[in-house]
C-alpha positions as CSV (number, residue, x, y, z in Angstrom):
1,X,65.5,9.1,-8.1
2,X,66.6,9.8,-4.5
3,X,63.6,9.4,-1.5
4,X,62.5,12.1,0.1
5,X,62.5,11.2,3.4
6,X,59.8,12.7,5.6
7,X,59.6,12.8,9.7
8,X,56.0,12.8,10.9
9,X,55.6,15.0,13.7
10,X,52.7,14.4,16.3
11,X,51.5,16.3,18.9
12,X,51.9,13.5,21.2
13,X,53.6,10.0,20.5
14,X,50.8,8.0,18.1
15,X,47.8,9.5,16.7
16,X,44.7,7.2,16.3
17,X,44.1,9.6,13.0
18,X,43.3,7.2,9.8
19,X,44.7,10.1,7.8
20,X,48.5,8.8,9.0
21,X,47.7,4.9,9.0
22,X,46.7,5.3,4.9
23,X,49.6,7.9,4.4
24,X,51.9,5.7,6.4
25,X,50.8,2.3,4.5
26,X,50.0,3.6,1.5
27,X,53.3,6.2,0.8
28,X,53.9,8.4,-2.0
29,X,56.3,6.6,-4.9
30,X,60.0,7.5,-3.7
31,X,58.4,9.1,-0.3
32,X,59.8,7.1,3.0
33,X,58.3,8.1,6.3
34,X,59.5,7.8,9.6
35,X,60.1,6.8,12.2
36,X,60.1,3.7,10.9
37,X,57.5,1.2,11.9
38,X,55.6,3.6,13.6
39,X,51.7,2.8,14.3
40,X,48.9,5.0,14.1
41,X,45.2,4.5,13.2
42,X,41.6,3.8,14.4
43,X,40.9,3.2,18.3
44,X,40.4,-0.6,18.5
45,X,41.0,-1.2,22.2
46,X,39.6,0.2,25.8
47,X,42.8,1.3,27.2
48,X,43.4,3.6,23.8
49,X,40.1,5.1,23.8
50,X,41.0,5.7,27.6
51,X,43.9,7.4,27.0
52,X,42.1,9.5,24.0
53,X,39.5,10.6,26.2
54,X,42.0,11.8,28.9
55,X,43.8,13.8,26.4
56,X,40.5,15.3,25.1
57,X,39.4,16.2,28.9
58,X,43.4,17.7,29.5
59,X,43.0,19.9,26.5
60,X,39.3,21.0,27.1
61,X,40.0,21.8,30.9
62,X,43.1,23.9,29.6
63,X,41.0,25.7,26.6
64,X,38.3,26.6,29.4
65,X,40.3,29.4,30.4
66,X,41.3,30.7,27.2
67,X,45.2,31.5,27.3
68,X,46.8,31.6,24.4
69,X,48.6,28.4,24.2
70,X,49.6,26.8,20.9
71,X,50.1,23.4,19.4
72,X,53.6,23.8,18.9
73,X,56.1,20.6,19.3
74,X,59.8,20.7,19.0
75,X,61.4,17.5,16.5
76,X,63.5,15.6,18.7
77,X,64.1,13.0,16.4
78,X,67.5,12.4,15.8
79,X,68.2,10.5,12.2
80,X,68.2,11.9,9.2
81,X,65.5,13.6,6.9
82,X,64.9,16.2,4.3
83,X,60.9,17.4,5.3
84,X,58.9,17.3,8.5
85,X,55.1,16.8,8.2
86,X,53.5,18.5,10.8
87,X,50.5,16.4,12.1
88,X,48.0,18.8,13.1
89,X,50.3,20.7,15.0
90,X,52.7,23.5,14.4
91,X,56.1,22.7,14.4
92,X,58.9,24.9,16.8
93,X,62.3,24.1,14.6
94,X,64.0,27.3,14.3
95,X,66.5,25.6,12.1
96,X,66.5,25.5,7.7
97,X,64.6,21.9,7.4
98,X,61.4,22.5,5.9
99,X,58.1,21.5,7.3
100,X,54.4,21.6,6.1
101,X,51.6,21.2,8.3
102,X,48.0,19.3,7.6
103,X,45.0,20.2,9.6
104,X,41.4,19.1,9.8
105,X,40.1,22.4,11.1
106,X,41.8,25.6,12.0
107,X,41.5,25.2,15.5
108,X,43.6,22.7,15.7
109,X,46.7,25.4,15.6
110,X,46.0,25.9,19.5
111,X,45.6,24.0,22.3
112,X,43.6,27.0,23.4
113,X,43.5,30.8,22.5
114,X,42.4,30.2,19.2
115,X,39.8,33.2,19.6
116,X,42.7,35.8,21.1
117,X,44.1,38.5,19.6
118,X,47.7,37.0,20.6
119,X,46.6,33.8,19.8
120,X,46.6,34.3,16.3
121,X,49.1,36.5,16.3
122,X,51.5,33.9,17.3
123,X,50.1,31.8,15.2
124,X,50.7,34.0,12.5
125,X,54.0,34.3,13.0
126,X,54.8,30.7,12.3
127,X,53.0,30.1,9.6
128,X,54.7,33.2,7.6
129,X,58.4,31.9,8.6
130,X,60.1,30.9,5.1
131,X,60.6,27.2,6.3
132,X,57.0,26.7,6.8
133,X,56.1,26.0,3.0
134,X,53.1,24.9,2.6
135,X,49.7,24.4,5.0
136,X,47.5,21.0,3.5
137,X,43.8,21.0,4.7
138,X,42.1,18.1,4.8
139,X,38.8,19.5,2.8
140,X,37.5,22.8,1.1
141,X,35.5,24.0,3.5
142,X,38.9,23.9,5.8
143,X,40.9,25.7,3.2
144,X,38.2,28.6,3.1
145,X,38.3,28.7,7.3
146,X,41.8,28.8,7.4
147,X,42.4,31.5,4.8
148,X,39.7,33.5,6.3
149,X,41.6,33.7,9.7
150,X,45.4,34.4,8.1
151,X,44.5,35.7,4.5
152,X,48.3,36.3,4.3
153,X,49.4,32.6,3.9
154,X,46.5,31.7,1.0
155,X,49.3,30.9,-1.2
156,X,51.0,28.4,1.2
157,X,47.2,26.6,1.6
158,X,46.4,23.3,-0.3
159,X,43.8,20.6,-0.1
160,X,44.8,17.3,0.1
161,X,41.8,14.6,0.7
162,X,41.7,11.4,2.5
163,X,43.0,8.4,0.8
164,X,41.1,5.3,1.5
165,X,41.7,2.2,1.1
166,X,40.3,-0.3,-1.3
167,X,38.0,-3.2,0.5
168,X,37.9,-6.4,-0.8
169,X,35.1,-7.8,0.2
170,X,32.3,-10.0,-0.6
171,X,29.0,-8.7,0.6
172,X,27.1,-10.7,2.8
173,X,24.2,-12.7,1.5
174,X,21.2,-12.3,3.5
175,X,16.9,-11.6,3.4
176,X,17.2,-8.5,5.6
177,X,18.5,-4.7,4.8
178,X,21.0,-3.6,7.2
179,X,21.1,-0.1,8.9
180,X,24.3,0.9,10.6
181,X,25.7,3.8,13.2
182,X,29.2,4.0,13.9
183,X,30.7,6.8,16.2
184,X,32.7,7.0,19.1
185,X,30.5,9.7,21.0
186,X,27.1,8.7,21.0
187,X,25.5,12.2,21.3
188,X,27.4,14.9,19.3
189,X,27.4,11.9,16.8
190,X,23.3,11.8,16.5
191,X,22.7,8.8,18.2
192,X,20.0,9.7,19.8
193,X,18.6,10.3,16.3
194,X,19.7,7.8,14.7
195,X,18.8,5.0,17.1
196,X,15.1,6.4,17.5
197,X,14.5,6.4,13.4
198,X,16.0,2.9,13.1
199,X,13.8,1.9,15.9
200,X,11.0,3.1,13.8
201,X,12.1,1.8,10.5
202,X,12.8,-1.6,12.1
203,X,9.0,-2.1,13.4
204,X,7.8,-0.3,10.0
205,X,9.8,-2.8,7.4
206,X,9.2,-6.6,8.1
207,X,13.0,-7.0,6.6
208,X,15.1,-4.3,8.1
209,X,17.1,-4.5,10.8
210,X,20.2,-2.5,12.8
211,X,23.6,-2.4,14.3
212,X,24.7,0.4,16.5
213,X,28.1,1.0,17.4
214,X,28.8,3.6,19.8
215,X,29.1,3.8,23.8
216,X,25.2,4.1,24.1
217,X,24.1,5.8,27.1
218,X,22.2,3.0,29.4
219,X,18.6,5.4,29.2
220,X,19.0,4.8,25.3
221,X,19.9,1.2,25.8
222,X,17.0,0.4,28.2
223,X,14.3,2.2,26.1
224,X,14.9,0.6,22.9
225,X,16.4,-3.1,23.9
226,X,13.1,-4.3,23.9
227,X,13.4,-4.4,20.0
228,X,14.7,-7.4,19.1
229,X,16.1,-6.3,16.0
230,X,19.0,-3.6,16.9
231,X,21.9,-5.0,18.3
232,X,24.2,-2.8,20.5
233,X,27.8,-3.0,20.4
234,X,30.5,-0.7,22.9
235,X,33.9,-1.3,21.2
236,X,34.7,-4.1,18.8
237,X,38.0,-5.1,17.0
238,X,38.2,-3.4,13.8
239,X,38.8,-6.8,11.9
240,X,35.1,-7.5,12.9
241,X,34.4,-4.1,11.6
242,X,35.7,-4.7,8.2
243,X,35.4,-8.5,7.8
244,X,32.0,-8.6,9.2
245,X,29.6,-5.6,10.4
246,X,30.9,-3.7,7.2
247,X,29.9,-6.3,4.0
248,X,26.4,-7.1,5.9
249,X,25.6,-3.6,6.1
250,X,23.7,-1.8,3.6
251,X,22.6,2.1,4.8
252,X,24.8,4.3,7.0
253,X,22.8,6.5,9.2
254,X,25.0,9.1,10.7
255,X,23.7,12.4,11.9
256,X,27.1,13.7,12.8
257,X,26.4,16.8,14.2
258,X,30.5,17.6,15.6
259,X,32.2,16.3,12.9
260,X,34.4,18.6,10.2
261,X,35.7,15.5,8.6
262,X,34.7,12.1,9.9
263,X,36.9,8.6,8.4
264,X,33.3,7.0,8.9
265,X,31.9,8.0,5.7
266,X,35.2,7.2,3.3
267,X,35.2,3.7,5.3
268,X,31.3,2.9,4.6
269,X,32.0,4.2,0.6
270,X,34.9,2.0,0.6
271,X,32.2,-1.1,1.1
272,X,29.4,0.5,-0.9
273,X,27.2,1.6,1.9
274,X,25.1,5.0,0.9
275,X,25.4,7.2,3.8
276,X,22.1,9.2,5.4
277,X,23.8,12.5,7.2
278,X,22.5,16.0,8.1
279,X,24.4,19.1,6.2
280,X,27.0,20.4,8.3
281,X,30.7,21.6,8.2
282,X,32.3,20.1,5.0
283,X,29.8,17.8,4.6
284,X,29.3,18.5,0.7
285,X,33.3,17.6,0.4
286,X,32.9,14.3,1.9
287,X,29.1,13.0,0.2
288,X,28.0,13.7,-3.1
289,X,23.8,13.9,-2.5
290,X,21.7,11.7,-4.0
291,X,24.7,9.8,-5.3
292,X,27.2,8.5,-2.7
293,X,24.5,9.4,0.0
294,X,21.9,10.9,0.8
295,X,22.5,15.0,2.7
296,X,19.2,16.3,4.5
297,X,19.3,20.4,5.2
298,X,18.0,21.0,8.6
299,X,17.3,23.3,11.5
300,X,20.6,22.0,13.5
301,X,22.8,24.8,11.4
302,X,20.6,27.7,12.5
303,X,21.0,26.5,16.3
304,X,24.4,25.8,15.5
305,X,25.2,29.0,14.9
306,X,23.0,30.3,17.5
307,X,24.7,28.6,20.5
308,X,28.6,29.0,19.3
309,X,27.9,33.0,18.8
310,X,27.0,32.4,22.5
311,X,28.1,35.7,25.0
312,X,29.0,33.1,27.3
313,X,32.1,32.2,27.4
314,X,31.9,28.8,29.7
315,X,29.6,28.1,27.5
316,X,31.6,28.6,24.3
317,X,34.4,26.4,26.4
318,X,32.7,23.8,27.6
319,X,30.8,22.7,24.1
320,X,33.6,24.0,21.7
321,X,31.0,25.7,19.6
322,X,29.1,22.6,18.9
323,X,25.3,22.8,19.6
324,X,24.4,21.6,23.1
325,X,22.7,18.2,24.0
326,X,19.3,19.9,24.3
327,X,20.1,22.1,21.6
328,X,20.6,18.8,19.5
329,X,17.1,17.5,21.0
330,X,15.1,20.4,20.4
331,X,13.7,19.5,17.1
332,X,13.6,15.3,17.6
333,X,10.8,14.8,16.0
334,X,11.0,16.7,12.8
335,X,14.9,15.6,12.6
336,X,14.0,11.6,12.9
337,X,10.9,12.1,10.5
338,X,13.4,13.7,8.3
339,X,15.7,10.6,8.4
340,X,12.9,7.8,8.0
341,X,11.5,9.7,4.6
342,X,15.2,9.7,3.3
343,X,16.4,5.9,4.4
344,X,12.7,4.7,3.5
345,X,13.6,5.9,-0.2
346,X,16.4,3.4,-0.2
347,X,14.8,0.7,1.4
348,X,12.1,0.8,-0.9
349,X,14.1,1.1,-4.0
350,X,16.6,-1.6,-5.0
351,X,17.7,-0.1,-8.2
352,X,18.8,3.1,-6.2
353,X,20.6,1.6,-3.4
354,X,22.5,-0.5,-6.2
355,X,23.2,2.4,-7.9
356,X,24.3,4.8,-5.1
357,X,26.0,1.7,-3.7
358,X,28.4,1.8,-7.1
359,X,28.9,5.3,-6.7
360,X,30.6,4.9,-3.2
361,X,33.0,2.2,-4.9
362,X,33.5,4.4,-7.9
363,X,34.4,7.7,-5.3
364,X,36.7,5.2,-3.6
365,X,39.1,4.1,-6.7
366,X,38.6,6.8,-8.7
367,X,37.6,10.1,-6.5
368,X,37.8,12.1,-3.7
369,X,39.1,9.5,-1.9
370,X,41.3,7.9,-4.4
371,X,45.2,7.2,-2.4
372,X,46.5,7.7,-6.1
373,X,45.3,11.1,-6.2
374,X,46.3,12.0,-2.6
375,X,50.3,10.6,-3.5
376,X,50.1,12.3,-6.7
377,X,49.3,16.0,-4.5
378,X,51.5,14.6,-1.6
379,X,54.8,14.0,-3.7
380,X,54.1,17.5,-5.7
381,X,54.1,18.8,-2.5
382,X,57.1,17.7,-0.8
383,X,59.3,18.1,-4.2
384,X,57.9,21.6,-4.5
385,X,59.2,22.3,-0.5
386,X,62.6,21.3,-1.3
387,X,63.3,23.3,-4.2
C-alpha cells in the first residue's frame, strides 16, 4: 500500500509537545511524516525553556488586550504530501489538500480573542471549510469543550489519546520509598503543596524520602532545605530523568492545578509510579482512581470557577482563567492534609502500591495510552480524509 505522507504544521518551528516526539518516533504503519528529521519533544536544556517562556510571555502580553487574533499559519513547505496535521494551530491553505487539526484545549485556536464574538466567528469559519476534515482532541473532556463552543463541527471532532512509550527499566533497589514532583512551573503546578506534604511525610516515615523537580522559588527553597531528605533539582537532562530519578521513584505527587493534559502522568505510568493529583480539567481521562492513582476532590474547583467568571478583565488576562497564587493558598492546610492521608495509604500498604504500580504498566501497553491504539485512530483518520 502507498504512504500517506503527512506535513506537520507548527505554530512556530519545533514544538517541545511529547504528543509530536511519540507521533513522530512512533508513526502510524504506512504513515511518513515530515519534514524529515524533524525534532520535537520535552524541554531538556536552559536556552529552550528560555525561548518557551518568551513565547508564553509574547502571546500572554498580546491576549491582555483581547483582539481577535487567531492561530492561523500558512504551509510553506514545499515537497510533496497528501495531508497536513495541524499542530495546535489552524491552518490558512486556501488550496484542496486536506488538513486536520489536534488540540489540547479549545483555546488554543487563538492567540487571543478566544472570548469575542468575531473571534469565534472566524474561527468558525475555518473549521466548517470542506478541506478541514476532521478536528482530533487530545481527551474527552476537550472533545465536550470544543463541541460546546462550535456545535456545528461535532461530527468533524475525534479523540485521539497520548501514545506513550514503553520504559524498559529496572527499578532501583533501595530501603527508602521515593516521592516525586515534576513540573516546569512551580506554582500553578502545586508545588507549594506538594513540597510542604512531602516535607511532612519525610519527618513522619523513618523510610521516605523526596525529589522535587521544578524551578523552586528561593522562599520555598530556604524554608524547607533544612531537611535533609528532599533534594532540589532546577533542570536536568531527560536521560537522568528516565534512566535514573524515574526507576527510583515510587509515588508521584502532583497537584496540577493548570494543567488540561499534562505528559507527566503518562511518563510516571510508563514506570509504574501511582500518581497523587487533585481533580481538575480532564483529570479522570488521564488517572483511573484508586487504580493508576490516586484523584482527591477539593475546594480548588469552586475557586476555580470563582476567579475565571471574574468581571475583571486584567484579571481574566493576566491568569488565563487559572485560580490565582493566593487563590491556590487559601485552603493550604486542608489541601496538604488532604495529600498526606492519600500518599500515607500507599506508604503504608505494600500490596497496594504493587498493585496500582501494575496498573500504570498495564494502562501503558494496553490502554489509554497504548501508541498501538493511537496509530490504529491516527491511520483511520488520515485514510478517512483522503477519500
Amino acid at each position: 500500500m502507498k504512504k500517506i505522507k503527512v506535513y506537520i504544521q507548527y505554530p512556530w518551528n519545533v514544538s517541545d509537545s511529547q504528543y509530536y516526539k511519540s507521533m513522530i518516533e512512533n508513526p502510524p504503519k504506512e504513515i511518513e511524516y515530515l519534514p524529515k528529521n524533524q525534532r520535537a519533544g520535552m524541554i531538556i536544556n536552559k536556552k529552550r525553556l528560555i525561548i518557551n517562556n518568551l513565547k508564553e510571555n509574547f502571546r500572554r502580553s498580546i491576549e491582555f488586550f483581547n483582539f481577535p487574533i487567531l492561530n492561523s499559519h500558512n504551509t510553506n513547505y514545499s515537497g510533496n504530501f497528501d495531508i497536513i496535521h495541524c499542530a495546535h494551530c489552524l491552518s490558512n491553505e486556501n488550496m484542496k489538500k486536506p488538513w486536520v487539526i489536534d488540540i489540547e484545549s479549545v483555546w488554543q485556536m487563538w492567540i487571543s480573542g478566544r472570548d469575542t464574538w468575531m473571534g469565534r466567528k472566524r474561527v468558525r469559519k475555518i473549521l466548517m471549510k470542506k478541506n478541514c476534515k476532521k478536528i482530533i482532541a487530545w481527551t474527552d473532556s476537550a472533545k465536550d469543550e470544543i463541541i460546546k463552543i462550535f456545535p456545528e463541527i461535532k461530527d468533524k471532532v475525534k479523540v485521539v489519546g497520548f501514545g506513550q512509550t514503553i520504559q524498559k527499566f529496572k527499578k532501583k533497589k533501595k530501603k527508602n520509598i521515593r516521592l516525586i514532583f515534576v513540573g516546569r512551573y512551580f506554582e500553578w503546578k502545586g508545588g507549594v503543596h506538594a513540597v510542604e506534604a512531602m516535607d511532612k511525610l519525610t519527618k513522619k516515615y523513618e523510610n521516605v524520602d523526596a525529589i522535587v523537580i521544578s524551578k523552586t522559588p528561593n522562599k520555598i527553597l530556604k524554608k524547607y532545605s533544612k531537611n535533609k531528605k528532599i533534594k532540589f533539582f532546577e533542570l536536568i537532562p531527560y536521560k537522568k530523568l528516565i534512566k535514573e530519578i524515574f526507576p527510583s521513584s515510587d509515588i508521584l505527587i502532583y497537584p496540577g492545578y493548570s494543567d488540561s493534559f499534562g505528559f507527566i502522568f503518562s511518563e510516571s505510568l510508563s514506570f509504574g509510579i501511582p500518581v497523587i493529583t487533585f481533580n481538575g480539567i480532564g483529570r479522570k481521562n488521564l488517572i483511573e482512581d484508586k487504580k493508576t492513582g490516586i484523584i482527591i476532590e477539593s475546594e480548588i474547583k469552586s475557586n476555580f470557577k470563582k476567579i475565571s467568571s471574574s468581571k475583571s478583565k486584567i484579571v481574566d488576562k493576566i491568569i488565563e482563567g487559572r485560580p490565582s497564587f493566593k487563590e491556590i493558598c487559601s485552603s493550604k492546610s486542608k489541601i496538604v492534609d488532604k495529600i498526606i492521608d492519600e500518599t500515607s495509604k500507599l506508604i503504608e500498604n505494600k500490596k497496594l502500591r504493587d498493585k496500582m504500580s501494575k496498573n500504570c504498566l498495564m494502562e501503558v501497553e494496553n490502554g489509554r495510552f497504548s501508541i498501538k491504539e493511537r496509530n490504529k485512530k491516527l491511520r483511520k483518520i488520515y485514510e478517512e480524509c483522503l477519500k
